[in-house]
C-alpha positions as protocol buffer text, in pm:
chain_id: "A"
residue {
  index: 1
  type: UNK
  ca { x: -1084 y: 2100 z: -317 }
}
residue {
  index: 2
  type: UNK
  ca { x: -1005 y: 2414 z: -512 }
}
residue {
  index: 3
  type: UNK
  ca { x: -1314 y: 2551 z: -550 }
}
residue {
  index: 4
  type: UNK
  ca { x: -1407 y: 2450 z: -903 }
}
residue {
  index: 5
  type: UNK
  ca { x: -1769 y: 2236 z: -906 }
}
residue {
  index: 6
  type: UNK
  ca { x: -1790 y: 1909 z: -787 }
}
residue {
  index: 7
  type: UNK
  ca { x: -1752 y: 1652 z: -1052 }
}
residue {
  index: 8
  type: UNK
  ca { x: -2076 y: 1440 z: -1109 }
}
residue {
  index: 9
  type: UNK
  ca { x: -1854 y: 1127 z: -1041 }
}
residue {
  index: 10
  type: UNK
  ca { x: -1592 y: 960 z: -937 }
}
residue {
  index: 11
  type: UNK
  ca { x: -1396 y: 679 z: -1164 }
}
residue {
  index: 12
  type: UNK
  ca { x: -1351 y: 308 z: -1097 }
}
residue {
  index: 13
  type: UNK
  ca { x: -1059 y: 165 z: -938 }
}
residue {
  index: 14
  type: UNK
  ca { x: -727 y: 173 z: -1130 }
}
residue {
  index: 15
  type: UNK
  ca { x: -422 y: -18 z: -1102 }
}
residue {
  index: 16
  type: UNK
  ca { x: -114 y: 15 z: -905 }
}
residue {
  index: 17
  type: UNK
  ca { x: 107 y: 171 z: -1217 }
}
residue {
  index: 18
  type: UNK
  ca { x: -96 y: 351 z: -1449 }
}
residue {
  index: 19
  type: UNK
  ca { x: -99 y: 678 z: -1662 }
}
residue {
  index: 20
  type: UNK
  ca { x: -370 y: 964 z: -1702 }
}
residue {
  index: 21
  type: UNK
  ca { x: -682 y: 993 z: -1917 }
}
residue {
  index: 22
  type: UNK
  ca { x: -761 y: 1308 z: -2043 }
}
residue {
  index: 23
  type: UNK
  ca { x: -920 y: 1561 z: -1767 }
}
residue {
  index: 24
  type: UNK
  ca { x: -1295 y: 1543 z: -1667 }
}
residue {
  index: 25
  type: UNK
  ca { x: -1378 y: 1868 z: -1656 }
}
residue {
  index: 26
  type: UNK
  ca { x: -1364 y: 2037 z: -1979 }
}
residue {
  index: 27
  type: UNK
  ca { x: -1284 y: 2385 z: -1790 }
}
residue {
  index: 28
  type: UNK
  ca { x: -921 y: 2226 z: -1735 }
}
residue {
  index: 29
  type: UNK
  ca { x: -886 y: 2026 z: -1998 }
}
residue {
  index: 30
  type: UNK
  ca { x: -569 y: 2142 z: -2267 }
}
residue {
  index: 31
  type: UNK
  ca { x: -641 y: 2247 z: -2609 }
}
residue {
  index: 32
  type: UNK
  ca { x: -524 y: 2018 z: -2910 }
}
residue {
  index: 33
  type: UNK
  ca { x: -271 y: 2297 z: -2947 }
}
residue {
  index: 34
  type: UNK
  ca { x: -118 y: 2304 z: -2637 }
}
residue {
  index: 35
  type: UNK
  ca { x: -70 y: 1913 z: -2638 }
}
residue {
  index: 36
  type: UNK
  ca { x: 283 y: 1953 z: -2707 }
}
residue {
  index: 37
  type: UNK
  ca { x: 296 y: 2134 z: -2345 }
}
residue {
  index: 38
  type: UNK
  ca { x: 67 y: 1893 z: -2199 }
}
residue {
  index: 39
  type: UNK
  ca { x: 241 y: 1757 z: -1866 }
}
residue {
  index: 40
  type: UNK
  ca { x: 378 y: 1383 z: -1810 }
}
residue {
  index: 41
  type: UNK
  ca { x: 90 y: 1175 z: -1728 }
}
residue {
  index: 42
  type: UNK
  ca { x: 22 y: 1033 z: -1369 }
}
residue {
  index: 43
  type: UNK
  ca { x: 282 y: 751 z: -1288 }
}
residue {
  index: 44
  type: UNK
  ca { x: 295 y: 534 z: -942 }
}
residue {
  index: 45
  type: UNK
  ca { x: 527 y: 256 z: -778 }
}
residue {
  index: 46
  type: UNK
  ca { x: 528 y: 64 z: -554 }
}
residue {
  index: 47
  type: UNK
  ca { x: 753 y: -44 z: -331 }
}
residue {
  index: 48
  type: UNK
  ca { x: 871 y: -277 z: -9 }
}
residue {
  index: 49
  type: UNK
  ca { x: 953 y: -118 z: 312 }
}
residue {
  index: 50
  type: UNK
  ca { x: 1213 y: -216 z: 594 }
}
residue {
  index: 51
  type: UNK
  ca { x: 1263 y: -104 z: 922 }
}
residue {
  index: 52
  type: UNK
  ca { x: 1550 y: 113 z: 799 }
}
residue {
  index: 53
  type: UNK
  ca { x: 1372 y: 301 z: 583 }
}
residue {
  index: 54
  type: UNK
  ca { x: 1154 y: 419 z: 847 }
}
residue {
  index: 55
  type: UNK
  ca { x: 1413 y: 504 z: 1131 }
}
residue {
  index: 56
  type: UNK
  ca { x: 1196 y: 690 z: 1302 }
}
residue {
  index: 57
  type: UNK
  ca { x: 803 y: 637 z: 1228 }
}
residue {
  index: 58
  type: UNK
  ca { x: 860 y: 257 z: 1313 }
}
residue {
  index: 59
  type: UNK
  ca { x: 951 y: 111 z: 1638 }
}
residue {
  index: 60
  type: UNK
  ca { x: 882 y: -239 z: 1810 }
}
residue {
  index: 61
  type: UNK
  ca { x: 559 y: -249 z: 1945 }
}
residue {
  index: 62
  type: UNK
  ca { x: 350 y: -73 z: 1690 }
}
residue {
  index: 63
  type: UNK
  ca { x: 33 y: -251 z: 1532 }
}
residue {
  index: 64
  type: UNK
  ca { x: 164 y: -335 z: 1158 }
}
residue {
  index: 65
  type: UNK
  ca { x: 509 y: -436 z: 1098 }
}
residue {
  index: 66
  type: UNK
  ca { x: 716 y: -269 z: 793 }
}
residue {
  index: 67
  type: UNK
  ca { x: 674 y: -629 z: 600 }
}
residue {
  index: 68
  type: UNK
  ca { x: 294 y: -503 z: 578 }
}
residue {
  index: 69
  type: UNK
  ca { x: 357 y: -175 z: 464 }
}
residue {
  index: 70
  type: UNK
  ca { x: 429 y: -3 z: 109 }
}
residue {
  index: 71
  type: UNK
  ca { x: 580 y: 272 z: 14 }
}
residue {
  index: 72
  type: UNK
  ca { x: 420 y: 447 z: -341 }
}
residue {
  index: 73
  type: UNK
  ca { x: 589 y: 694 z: -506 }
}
residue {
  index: 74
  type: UNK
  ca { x: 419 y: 880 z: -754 }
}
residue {
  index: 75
  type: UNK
  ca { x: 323 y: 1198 z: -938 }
}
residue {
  index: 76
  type: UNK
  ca { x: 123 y: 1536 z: -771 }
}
residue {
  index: 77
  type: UNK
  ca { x: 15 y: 1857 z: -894 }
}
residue {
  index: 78
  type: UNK
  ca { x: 172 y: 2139 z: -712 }
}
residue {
  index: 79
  type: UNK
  ca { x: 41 y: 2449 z: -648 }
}
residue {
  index: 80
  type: UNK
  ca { x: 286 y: 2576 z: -860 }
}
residue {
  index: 81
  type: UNK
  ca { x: 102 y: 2397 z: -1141 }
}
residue {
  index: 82
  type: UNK
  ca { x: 371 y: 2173 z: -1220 }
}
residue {
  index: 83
  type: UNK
  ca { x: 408 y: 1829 z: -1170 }
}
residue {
  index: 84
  type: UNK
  ca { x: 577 y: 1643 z: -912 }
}
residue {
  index: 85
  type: UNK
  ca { x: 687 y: 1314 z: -723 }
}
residue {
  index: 86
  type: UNK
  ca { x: 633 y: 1215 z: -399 }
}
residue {
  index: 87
  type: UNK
  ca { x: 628 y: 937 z: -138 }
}
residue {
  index: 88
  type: UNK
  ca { x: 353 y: 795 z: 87 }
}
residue {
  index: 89
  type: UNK
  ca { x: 401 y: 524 z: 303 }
}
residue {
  index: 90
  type: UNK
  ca { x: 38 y: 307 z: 358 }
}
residue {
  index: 91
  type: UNK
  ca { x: -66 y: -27 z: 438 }
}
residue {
  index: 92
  type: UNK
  ca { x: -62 y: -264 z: 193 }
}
residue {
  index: 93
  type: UNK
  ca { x: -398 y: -367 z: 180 }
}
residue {
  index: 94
  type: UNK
  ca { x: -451 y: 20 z: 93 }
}
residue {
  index: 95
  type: UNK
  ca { x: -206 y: 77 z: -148 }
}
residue {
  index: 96
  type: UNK
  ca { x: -455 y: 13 z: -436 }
}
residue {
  index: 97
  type: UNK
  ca { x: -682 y: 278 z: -336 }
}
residue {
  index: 98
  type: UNK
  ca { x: -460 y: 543 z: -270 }
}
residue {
  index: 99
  type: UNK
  ca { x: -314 y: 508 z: -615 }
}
residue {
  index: 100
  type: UNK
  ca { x: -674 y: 535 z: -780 }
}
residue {
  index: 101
  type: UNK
  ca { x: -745 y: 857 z: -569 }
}
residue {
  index: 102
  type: UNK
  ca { x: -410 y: 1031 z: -588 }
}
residue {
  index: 103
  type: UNK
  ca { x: -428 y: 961 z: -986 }
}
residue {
  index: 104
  type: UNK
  ca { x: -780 y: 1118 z: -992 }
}
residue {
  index: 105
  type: UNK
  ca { x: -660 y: 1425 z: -735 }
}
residue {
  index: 106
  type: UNK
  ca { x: -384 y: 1478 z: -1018 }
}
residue {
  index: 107
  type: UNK
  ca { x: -608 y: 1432 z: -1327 }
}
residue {
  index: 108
  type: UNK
  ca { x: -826 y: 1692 z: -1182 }
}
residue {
  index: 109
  type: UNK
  ca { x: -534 y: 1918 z: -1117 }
}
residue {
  index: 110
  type: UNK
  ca { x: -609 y: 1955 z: -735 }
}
residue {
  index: 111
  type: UNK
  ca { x: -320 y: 2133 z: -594 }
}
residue {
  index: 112
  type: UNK
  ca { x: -66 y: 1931 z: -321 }
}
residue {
  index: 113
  type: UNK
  ca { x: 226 y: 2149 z: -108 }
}
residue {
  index: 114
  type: UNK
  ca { x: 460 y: 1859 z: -80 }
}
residue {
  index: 115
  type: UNK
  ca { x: 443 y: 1502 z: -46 }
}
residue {
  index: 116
  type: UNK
  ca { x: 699 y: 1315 z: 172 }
}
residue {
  index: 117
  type: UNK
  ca { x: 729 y: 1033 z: 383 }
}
residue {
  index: 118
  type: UNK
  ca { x: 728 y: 1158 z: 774 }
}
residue {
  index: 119
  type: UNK
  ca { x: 1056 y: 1082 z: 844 }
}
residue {
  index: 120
  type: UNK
  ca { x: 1173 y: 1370 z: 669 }
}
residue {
  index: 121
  type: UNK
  ca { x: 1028 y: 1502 z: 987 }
}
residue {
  index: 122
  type: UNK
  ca { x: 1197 y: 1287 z: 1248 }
}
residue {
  index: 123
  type: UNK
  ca { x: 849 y: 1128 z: 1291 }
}
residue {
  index: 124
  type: UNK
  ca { x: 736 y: 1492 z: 1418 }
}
residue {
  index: 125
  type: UNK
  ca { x: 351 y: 1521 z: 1357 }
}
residue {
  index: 126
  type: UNK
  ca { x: 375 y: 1903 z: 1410 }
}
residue {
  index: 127
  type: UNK
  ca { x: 659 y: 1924 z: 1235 }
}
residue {
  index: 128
  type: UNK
  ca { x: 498 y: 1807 z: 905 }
}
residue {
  index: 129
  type: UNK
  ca { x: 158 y: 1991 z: 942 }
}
residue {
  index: 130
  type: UNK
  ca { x: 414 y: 2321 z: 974 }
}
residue {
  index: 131
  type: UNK
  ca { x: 569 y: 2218 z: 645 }
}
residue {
  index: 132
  type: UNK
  ca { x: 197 y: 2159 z: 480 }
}
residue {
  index: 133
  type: UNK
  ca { x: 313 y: 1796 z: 390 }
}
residue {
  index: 134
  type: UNK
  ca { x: 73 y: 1550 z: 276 }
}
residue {
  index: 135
  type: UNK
  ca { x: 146 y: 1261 z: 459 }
}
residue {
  index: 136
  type: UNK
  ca { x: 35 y: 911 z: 604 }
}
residue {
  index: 137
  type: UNK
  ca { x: 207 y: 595 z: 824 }
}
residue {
  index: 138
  type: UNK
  ca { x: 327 y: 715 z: 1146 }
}
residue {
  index: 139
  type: UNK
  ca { x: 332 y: 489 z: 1451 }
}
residue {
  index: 140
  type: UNK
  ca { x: 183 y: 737 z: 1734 }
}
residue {
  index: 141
  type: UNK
  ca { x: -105 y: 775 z: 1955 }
}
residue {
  index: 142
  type: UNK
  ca { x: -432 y: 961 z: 1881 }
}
residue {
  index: 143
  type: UNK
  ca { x: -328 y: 1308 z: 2051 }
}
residue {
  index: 144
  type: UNK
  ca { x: -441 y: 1313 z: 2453 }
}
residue {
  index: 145
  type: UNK
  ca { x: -563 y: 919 z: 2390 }
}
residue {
  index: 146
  type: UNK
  ca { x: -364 y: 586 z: 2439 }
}
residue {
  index: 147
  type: UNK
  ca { x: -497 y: 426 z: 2152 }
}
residue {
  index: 148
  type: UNK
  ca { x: -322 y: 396 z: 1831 }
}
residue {
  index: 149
  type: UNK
  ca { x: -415 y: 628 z: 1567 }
}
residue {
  index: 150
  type: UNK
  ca { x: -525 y: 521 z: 1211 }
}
residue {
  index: 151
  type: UNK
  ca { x: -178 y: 658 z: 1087 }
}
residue {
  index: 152
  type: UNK
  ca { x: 0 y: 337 z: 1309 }
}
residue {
  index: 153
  type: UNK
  ca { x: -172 y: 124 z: 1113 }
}
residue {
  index: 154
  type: UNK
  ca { x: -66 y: 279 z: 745 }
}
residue {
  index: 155
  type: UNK
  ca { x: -448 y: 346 z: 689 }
}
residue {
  index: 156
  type: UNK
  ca { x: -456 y: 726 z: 714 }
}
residue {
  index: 157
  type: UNK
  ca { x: -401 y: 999 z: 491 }
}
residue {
  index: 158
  type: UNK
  ca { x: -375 y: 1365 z: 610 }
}
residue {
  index: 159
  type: UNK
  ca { x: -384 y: 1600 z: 276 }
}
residue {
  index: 160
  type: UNK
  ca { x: -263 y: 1999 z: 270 }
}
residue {
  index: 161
  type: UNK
  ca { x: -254 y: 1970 z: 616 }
}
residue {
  index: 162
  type: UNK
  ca { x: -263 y: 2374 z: 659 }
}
residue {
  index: 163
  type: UNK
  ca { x: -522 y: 2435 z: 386 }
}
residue {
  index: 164
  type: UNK
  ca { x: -736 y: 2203 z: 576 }
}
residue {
  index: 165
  type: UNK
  ca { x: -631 y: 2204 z: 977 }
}
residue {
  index: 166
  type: UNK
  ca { x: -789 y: 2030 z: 1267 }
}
residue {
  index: 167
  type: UNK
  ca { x: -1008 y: 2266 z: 1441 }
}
residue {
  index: 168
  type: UNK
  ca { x: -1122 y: 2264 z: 1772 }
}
residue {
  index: 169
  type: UNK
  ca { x: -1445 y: 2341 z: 1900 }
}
residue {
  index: 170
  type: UNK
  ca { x: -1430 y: 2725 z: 2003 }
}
residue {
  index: 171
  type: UNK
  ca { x: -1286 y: 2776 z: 1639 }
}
residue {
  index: 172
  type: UNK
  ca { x: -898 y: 2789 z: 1724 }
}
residue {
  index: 173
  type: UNK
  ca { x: -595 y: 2568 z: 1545 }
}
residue {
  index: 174
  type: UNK
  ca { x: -254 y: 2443 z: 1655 }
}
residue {
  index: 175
  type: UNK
  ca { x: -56 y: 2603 z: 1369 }
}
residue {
  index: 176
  type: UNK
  ca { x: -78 y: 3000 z: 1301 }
}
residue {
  index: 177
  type: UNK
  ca { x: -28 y: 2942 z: 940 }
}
residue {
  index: 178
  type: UNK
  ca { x: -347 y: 2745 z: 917 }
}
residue {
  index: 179
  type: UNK
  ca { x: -554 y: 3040 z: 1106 }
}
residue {
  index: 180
  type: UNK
  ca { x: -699 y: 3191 z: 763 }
}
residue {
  index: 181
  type: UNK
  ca { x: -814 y: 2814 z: 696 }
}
residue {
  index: 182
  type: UNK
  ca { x: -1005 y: 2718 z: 1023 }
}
residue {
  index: 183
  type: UNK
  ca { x: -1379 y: 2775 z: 860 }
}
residue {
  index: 184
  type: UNK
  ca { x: -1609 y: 2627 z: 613 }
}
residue {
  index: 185
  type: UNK
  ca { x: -1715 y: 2629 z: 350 }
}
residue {
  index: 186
  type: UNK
  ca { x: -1380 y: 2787 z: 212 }
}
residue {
  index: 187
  type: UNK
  ca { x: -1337 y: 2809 z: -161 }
}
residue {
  index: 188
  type: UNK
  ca { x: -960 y: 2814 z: -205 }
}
residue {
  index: 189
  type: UNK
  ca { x: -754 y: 2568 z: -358 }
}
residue {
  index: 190
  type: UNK
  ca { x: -620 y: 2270 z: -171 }
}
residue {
  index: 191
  type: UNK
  ca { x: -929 y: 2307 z: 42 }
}
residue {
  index: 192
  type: UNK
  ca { x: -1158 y: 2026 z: 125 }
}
residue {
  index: 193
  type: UNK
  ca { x: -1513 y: 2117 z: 187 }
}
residue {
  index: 194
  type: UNK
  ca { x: -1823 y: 1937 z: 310 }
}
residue {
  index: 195
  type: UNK
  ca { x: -1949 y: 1689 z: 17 }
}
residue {
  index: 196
  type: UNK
  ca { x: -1716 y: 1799 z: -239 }
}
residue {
  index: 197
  type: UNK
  ca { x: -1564 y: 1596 z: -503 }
}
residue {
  index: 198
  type: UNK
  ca { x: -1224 y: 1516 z: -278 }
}
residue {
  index: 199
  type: UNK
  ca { x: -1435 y: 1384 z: 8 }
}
residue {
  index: 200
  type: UNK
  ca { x: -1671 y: 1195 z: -303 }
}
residue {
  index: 201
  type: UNK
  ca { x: -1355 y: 1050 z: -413 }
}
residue {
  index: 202
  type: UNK
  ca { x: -1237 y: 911 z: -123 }
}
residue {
  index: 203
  type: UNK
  ca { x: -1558 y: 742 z: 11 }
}
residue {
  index: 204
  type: UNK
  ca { x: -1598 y: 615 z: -327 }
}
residue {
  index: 205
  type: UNK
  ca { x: -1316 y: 334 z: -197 }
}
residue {
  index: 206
  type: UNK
  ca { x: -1445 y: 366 z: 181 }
}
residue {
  index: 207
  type: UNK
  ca { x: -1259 y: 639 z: 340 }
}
residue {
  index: 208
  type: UNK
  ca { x: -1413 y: 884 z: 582 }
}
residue {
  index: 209
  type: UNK
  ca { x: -1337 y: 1244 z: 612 }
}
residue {
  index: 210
  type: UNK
  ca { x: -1225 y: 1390 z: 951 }
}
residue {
  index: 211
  type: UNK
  ca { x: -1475 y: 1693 z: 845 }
}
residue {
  index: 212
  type: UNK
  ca { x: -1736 y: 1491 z: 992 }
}
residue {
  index: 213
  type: UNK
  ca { x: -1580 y: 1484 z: 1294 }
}
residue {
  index: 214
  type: UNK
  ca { x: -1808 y: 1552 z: 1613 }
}
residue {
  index: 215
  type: UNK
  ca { x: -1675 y: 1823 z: 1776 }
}
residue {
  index: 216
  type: UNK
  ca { x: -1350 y: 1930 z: 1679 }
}
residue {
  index: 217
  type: UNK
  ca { x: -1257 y: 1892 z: 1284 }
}
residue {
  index: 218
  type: UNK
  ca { x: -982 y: 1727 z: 1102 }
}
residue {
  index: 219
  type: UNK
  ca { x: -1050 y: 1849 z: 795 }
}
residue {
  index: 220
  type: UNK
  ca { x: -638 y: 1730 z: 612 }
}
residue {
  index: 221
  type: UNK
  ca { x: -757 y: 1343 z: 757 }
}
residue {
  index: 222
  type: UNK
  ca { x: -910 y: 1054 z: 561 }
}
residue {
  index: 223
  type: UNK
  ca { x: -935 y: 727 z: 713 }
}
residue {
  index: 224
  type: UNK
  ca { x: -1005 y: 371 z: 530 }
}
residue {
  index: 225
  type: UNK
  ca { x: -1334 y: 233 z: 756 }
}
residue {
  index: 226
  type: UNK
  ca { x: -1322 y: 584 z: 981 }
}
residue {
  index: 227
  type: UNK
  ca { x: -1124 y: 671 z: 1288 }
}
């Protein structure tokens, strides 16, 4: 969320490649005269997975298999305000919706660090959080549990992972670059607050928001269904 007032809605379902409609919010939205600058429109694929490409966030044993994953790449907006590609790995029967909601998080101009697959992290949760990557499949187990975590099954997304960290109870975080970011409401951008148009977004396609998390908060994680 970066701070700017939550849109009034959120748009229907789009498909797996598409291109961007003007912005919604008129604050944002170019000029005619600046549509010679105007940046590439929103653009997704995607793609098959295989065991080698993901060396090290898939093993034997883990709840999906890679012929049940996808891998999309497609455009963000960095906070650098330019555009960029990068690469999610989900489940399949996800991919849809995480196209429609990254499209609208770019359309709206909401700020992403990076975007890579985890194994540019040797599978290394911390790792990525440290790096502020945006990220989503990983085979592992829900931290201190042995169940699987959403992530294992390619139904998890965790966004800005430092502008929005998990939280624990007493108030204290993991990563000391994510310190500044622990409370809310924060108006910043890349943050995700309580109710705002990010969290809209997502539950708009049935994703829930770690921010409503009892006890501690993962405010980076959506899940499809919860968990």
């Amino acid at each position: 969320m970066t701070g700017e007032p939550a849109a009034d809605s959120v748009p229907p379902s789009t498909p797996t490649v598409t291109t961007s409609a003007p912005l919604d919010s008129p604050s944002t939205a170019p000029s005619a005269s600046a549509s010679a600058t105007e940046p590439p429109a929103f653009t997704s694929k995607v793609s098959d997975v295989t065991p080698g490409t993901l060396k090290q966030s898939w093993r034997e044993g883990c709840p999906v298999p890679p012929r049940d994953l996808r891998k999309i790449t497609m455009t963000y907006w960095g906070f650098d305000k330019k555009p960029h590609t990068g690469e999610l790995v989900v489940n399949e029967a996800v991919a849809d919706d995480v196209v429609s909601i990254f499209k609208q998080l770019y359309d709206w101009r909401y700020p992403i660090t990076r975007m890579e697959t985890i194994d540019k992290y040797g599978a290394s949760d911390f790792d990525s959080i440290e790096a502020d990557n945006t990220s989503a499949f990983n085979c592992r187990r829900v931290a201190g549990s042995s169940s699987w975590s959403k992530h294992s099954y390619g139904k998890a997304v965790d966004i800005n992972p430092r502008e929005n960290p998990w939280v624990e109870p007493d108030g204290s975080v993991a990563h000391d670059n994510a310190r500044r970011f622990a409370e809310r409401p924060l108006h910043k951008p890349g943050v995700i607050n309580d109710g705002d148009r990010v969290v809209r977004l997502f539950e708009k396609y049935g994703w829930e928001w770690g921010g409503y998390f009892n006890g501690a908060k993962d405010y980076q994680h959506f899940a499809k269904g919860g968990g």
